[in-house]
C-alpha angles and dihedrals in degrees: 000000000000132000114275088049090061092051089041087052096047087045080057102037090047114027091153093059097050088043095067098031076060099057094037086054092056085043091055092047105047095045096046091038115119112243100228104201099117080071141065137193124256089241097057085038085057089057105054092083095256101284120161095228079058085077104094098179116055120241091193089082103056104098112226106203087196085052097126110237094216097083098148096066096049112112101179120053120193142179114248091217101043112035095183090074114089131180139180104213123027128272135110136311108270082214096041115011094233115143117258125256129223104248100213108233097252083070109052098045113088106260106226120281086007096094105108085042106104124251095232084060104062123100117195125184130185120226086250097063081035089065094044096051094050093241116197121172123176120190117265114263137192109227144128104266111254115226148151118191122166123198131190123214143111124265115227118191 
């Protein structure tokens, strides 16, 4: 006897039973649920035109460990998740409602022989996340590819 028929024999044996825990399940549930309404989801956030009041949870509270510390100096602000916006003052993102982060001036100057790329297709990354994502490059070679594979099968003619 598996074991659906044993739970399937005890549903039988005891429907009273099953019957209450039932209700007491749906009790419990509904007195110890969440109510969600301080969130939306990101469809019917889709749909509030962008606005930054549509932002019910507030992005300002999440701590960045990379965040610089030097903020006055920053002449360029720009929103982490969309790079294209670009502010000279701080404040929040017109699409989001993040706040805006300080672009350190490296970042924002055309690196040599990089000025036709476009701007929404740079990735920059500091030595700080670099150490954290376990970066390698190696310098780009021309050379026949090295390797050994062995199959097993069997040939038919």
């Amino acid at each position: 006897m598996n074991l659906t028929d044993k739970i399937s024999a005890f549903v039988q044996s005891r429907p009273g039973i099953v019957i209450i825990a039932v209700i007491l399940t749906v009790i419990l549930m509904t007195l110890f649920s969440e109510d969600d309404n301080g969130h939306l989801m990101p469809a019917d956030e889709a749909m509030l035109d962008h606005a930054p009041q549509m932002s019910r949870v507030d992005h300002a509270q999440h701590i960045d460990p990379l965040k610089p510390k030097a903020q006055a100096n920053a002449e360029v602000w720009s929103c982490s998740m969309h790079p294209h916006i670009q502010r000279d003052k701080p404040g929040q993102c017109p699409i989001c409602g993040m706040d805006l982060i300080p672009v350190p001036q490296h970042e924002t100057q055309n690196i040599a022989g990089m000025d036709g790329m476009d701007e929404a297709r740079k990735i920059s990354v500091s030595p700080a996340q670099k150490a954290l994502m376990r970066i390698e490059t190696f310098p780009v070679e021309r050379r026949f590819p090295i390797a050994s594979l062995r199959l097993v099968g069997k040939v038919a003619y």
